[in-house]
Each structure stands twice: as C-alpha cells, then as structure tokens.
N, C-alpha and C positions, 0 to 999 in steps of 0.2 A: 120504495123510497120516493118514487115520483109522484106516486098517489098523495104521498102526503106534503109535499110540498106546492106553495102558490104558484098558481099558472105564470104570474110576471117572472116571478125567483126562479122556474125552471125556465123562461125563454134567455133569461137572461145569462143564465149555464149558460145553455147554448150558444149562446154568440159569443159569449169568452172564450168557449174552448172553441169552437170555428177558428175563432181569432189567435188563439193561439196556435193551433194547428196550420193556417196559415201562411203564420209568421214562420214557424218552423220549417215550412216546405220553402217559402223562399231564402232564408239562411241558406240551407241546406243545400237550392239547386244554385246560390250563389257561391258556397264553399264549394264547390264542386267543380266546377266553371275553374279549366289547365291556364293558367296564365302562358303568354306568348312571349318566350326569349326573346329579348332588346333585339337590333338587327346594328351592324357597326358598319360603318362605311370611311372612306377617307374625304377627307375636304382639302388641303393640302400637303404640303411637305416645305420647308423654308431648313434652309442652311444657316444654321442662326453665327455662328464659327469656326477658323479653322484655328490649331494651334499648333504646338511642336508635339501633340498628344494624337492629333488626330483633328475629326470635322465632327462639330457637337449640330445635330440635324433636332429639328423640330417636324413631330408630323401631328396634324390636329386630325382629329377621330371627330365623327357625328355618329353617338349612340342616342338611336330610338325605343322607347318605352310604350308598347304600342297597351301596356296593361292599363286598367283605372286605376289601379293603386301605386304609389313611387316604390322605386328600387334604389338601391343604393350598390356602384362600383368600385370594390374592393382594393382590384387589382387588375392590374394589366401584364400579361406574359406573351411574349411574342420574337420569334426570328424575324429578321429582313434580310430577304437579298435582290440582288440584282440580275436583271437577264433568266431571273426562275433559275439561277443553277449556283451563283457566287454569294454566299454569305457573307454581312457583313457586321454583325452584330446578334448580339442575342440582349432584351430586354425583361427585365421588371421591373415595373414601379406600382407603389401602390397609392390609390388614388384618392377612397374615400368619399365619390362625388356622386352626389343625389343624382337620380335619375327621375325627374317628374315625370306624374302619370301622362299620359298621352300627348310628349313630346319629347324634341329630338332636345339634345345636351354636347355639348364639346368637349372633349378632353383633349388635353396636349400633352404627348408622349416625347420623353426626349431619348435621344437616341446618340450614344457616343460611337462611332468609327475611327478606328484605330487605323492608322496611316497604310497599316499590312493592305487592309481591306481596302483602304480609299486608290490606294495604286490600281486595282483593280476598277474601281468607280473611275476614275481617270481615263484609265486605258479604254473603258467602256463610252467613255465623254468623247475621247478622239474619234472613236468609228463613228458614233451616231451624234445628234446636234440634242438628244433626249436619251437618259437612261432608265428605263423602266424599274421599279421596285415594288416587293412585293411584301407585304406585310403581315405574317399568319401566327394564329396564337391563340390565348384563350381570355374571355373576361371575367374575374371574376366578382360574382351579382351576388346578392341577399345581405345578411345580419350576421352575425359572432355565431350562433348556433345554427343556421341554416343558411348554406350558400350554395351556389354553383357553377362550376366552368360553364362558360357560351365561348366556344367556340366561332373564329370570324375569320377573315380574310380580304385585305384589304390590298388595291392594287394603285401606285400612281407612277408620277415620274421625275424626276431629277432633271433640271434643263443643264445643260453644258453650261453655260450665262450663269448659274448660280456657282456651279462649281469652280469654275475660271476666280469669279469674285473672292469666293472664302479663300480660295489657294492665294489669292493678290493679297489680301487681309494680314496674313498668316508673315509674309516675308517681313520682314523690317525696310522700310524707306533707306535707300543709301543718300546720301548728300553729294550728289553730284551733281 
C-alpha cells in the first residue's frame, strides 16, 4: 500500500496519526490524573439566636477545591459537640454549592441546640471564659449519578460573651 501512494499523502498519514496518537496519550494521562478531595476547615461560629426552642448557631465552613475542574456540594452531615465528649446536635443540610476549581468556598451550616444541650454549653460557659466545639461529619461532593463522602473535621470555639448575649436576647424585657 505504501509503494503505491504519494510520498506527500503518506507524510501526511503520518502526522495525522502521530497527532492523533498524541492527542490520545494526553486525554488519557489527563483522565487518569486522582482528583484531590476538597479539604474543609472552619472560619467561624456566630450564635445567630436564642429561643424558648433552644440557641440557633451559625458555623461557616471554608471548603477548598484544590482540583482544576469544579465540584459541586450536595450535602453536609455532621455531629457537634462540646469539650470532645458533650453532644449537642446532630446536622444535615443539603447545600447544592459549586465548588470552583482551585479555590476556597464558604458554606454556612446552621445548627439548632435544643436547651437539653445548651444547659450543658452553659455549664461549660461557667468553668471556662471559651467553649471549645467540635465539628465532624461528612461532605458530600460530585453530581446525581456520581458522588462522594469527604469526610472532615472541623474544631473552633464558642466565647461565653456570645452565649451570655443569645440567653439576654431570648428573655423578654420586663418594664421596670
């Protein structure tokens, strides 16, 4: 077959399929190429309210996308407690929030504490002037047909000053 084809018509095979072949090896060693699970950290925690229900807490999350391509988070599942040993809640919420490639994102997590637990948040407020909490659970990343838990762990702390306020908030004013 080569004999009988023009010397230009066979170089030029040739550089097609080079080119394709390629093209093919870099797809290939770019589909291949583990994407790197987000990494979750906390930024704060704000006491947004207290009520005759309980203390409604705000904690904002910084999830990094360390991939070139975006992600998308689903859902957020996660315990909190206090002191590493007092639960005070259990969370889901589900989020839906793009994760751009090669950066960090905020999510804000709310988190309801029911008065049982906040006695203890309390109790914890009196010994120390800061209650440490801890945040651990899983996120979950990808689309409708392909997703998956990440896993995280996230630590901050509760100042007495915040809690003092939401419990003032929460009383009714007398008129005296």
């Amino acid at each position: 077959l080569a004999s009988t084809m023009e010397p230009k018509m066979l170089d030029r095979l040739r550089w097609v399929a080079l080119a394709v072949l390629s093209l093919t090896l870099a797809f290939w060693a770019m589909g291949c190429s583990k994407p790197e699970p987000p990494t979750v950290t906390s930024e704060k925690v704000v006491v947004k309210k207290s009520s005759a229900d309980g203390l409604d807490l705000e904690v904002t999350l910084n999830a990094k996308n360390p991939n070139s391509i975006k992600l998308t988070a689903r859902s957020i599942k996660a315990k909190v407690t206090i002191n590493q040993a007092t639960e005070l809640a259990e969370v889901t919420v589900p989020t839906k929030i793009t994760l751009p490639d090669n950066k960090t994102t905020q999510i804000v997590v709310p988190v309801k504490v029911q008065w049982g637990a906040a006695a203890a948040v309390a109790l914890a407020a009196m010994n120390s002037p800061t209650v440490p909490f801890t945040m651990k659970g899983t996120a979950n990343v990808g689309g409708d047909s392909l997703n998956v838990d990440i896993p995280f762990t996230v630590q901050g702390t509760l100042t007495r000053q915040q809690l003092i306020d939401a419990v003032q908030g929460a009383i009714p004013q007398l008129p005296f």
